[in-house]
C-alpha positions in Angstrom: -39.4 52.6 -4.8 -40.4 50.1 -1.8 -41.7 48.0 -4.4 -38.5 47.5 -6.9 -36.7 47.4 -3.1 -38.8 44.3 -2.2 -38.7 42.5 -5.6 -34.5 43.1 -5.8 -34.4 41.7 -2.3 -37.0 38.5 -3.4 -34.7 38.2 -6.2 -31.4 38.2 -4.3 -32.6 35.7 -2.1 -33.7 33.5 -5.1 -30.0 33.3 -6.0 -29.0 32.5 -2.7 -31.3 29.5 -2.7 -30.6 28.6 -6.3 -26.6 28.4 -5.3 -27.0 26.7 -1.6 -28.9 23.8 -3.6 -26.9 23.8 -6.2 -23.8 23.7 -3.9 -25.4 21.5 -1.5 -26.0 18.8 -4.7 -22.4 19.1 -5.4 -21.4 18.0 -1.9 -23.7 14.9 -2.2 -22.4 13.8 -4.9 -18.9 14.3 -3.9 -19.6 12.3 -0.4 -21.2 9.1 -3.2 -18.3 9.3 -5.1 -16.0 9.2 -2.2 -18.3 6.2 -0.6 -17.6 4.5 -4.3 -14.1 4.8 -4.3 -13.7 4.2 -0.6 -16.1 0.7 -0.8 -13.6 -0.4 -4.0 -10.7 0.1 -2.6 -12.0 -2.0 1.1 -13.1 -5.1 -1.4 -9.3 -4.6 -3.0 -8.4 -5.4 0.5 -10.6 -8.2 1.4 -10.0 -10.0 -1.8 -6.2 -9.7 -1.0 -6.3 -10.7 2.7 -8.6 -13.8 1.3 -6.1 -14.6 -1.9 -3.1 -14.7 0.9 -4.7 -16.6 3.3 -5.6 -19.4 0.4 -2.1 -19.4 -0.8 -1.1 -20.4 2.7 -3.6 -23.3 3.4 -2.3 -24.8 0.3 0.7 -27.3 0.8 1.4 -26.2 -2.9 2.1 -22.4 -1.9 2.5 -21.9 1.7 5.2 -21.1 3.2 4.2 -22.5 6.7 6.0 -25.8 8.0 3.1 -28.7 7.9 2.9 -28.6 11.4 1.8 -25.3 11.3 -0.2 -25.4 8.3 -2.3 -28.1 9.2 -3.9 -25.5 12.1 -3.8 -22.6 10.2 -7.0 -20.4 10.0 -5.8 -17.2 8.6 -3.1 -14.7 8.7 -3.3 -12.1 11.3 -4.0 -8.3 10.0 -4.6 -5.5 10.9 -8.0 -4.3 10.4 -8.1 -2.4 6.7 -7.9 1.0 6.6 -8.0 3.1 3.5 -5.6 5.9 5.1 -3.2 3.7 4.3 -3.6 4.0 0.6 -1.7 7.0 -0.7 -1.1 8.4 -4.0 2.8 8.6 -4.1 4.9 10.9 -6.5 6.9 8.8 -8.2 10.6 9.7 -10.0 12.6 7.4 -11.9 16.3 6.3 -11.2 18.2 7.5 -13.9 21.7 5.9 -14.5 21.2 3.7 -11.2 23.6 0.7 -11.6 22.4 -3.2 -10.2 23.8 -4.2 -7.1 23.6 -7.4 -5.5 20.5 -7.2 -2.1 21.8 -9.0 1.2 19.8 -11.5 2.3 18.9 -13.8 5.3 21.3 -15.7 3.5 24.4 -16.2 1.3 22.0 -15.6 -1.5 22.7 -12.1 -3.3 20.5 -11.4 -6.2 20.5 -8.5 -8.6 18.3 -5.7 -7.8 18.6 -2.4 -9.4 17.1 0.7 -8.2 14.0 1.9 -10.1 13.3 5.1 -8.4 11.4 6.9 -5.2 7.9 7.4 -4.1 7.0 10.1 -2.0 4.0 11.0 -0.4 2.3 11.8 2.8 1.0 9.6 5.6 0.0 10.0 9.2 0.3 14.1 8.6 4.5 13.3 7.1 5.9 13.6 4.0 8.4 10.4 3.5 10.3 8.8 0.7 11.4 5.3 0.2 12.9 3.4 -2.9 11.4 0.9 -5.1 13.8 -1.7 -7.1 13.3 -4.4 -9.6 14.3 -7.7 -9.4 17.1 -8.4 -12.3 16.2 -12.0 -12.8 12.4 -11.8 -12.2 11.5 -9.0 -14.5 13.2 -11.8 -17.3 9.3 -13.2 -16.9 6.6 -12.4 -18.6 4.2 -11.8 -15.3 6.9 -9.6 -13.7 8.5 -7.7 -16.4 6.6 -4.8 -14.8 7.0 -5.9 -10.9 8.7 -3.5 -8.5 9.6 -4.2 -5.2 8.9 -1.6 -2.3 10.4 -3.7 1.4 9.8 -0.9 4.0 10.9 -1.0 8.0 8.5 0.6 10.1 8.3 1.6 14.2 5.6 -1.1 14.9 8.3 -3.5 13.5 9.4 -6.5 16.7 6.1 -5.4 18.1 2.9 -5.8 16.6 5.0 -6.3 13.0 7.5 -8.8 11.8 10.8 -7.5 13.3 12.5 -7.6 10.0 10.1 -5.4 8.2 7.6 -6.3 5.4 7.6 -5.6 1.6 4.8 -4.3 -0.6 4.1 -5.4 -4.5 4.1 -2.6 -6.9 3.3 -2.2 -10.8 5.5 -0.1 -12.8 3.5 3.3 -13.1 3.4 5.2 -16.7 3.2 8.8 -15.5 4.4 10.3 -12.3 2.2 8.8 -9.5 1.7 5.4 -8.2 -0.5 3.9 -5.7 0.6 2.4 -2.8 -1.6 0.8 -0.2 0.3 -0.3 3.2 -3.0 -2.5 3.9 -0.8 -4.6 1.8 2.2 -5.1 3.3 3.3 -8.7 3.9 6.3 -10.3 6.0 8.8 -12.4 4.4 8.5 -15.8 4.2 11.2 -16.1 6.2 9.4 -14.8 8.9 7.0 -18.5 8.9 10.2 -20.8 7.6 13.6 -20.3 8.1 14.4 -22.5 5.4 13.7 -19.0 2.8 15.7 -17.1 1.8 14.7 -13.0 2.2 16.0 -9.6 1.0 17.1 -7.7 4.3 15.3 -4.7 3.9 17.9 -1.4 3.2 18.0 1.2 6.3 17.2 3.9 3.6 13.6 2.5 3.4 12.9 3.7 7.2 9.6 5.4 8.3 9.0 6.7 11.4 6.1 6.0 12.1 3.7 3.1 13.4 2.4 1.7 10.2 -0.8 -0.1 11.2 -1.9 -1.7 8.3 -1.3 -5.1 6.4 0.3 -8.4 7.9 1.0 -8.6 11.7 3.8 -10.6 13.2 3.6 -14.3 12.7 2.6 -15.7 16.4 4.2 -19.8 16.5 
């Protein structure tokens, strides 16, 4: 009787050995998984801050004035931070009619609302809209561009006062990424000679979003 006692006790904690290593495998390779994703979506950033800041030391892209492009270094971000890439649930428009976007100026193109994302960041659910350009999506490149222009609470501090806008790629099911590390200003916010969508009240978070572009400094 001690004897079967002592073997059905050797053999319980067998099991509990066999499942804490098999567990604790599990949770490794989880944390590499995590590190891959994590490390991709950081080089996704780099290669973007590097692409932007190339586009605006060429006289052929920028948006800068020559007198300030001729001392520009690099555009000022914040540093990246992959909280600020969210997985958003995304619902079409259905029925939405185009409507001509104010502007910085007397400019009105057609926009037409293409639906919301929603998702959670800094411990919040929020909900902004996404549109499509009328005239741009005409285009081969853009035919599947959305536009996402946000307003934020670090806006006429550490942001562009007028808010920034985000690039998106039409989604085909019901999620969409979004990653604020990309957020840019306007052009308008390095020449006044642009013209710039004002961004719609309705695309409001309240919250600090520390991530992407940082106000242009003259």
């Amino acid at each position: 009787m001690n004897k079967f006692k002592v073997m059905k006790g050797f053999f319980v904690f067998f099991l509990l050995i066999l499942v804490s290593c098999n567990g604790q495998k599990k949770y490794h390779k989880d944390e590499k998984e995590i590190a891959v994703i994590t490390s991709d979506k950081l080089k996704s950033i780099l290669e973007y801050q590097e692409k932007l800041n190339k586009e605006f030391k060429d006289p052929e892209t920028s948006p800068l004035p020559d007198r300030f492009r001729k001392e520009f270094e690099g555009l000022d971000f914040f540093e990246p931070d992959t909280n600020y890439v969210v997985q958003a649930n995304f619902v079409p428009a259905i029925n939405a009619t185009p409507f001509f976007m104010p502007t910085t100026t007397d400019r009105r193109p057609e926009y037409e609302l293409y639906g919301t994302v929603s998702f959670v960041l800094n411990g919040n659910e929020h909900t902004l809209e996404v549109y499509q350009n009328q005239k741009l999506i005409l285009e081969e490149k853009y035919k599947n561009h959305l536009f996402l222009p946000f307003l934020d609470n670090s806006n006429g501090k550490d942001t562009y006062g007028g808010g920034r806008y985000i690039d998106l790629v039409r989604p085909e099911g019901d999620f969409i990424e979004i990653d604020f590390n990309k957020a840019y200003n306007p052009y308008c916010a390095y020449n006044k000679k642009y013209s710039c969508p004002i961004v719609p009240v309705v695309n409001t978070l309240n919250i600090e979003v520390k991530a992407g572009i940082k106000a242009f400094k003259k």
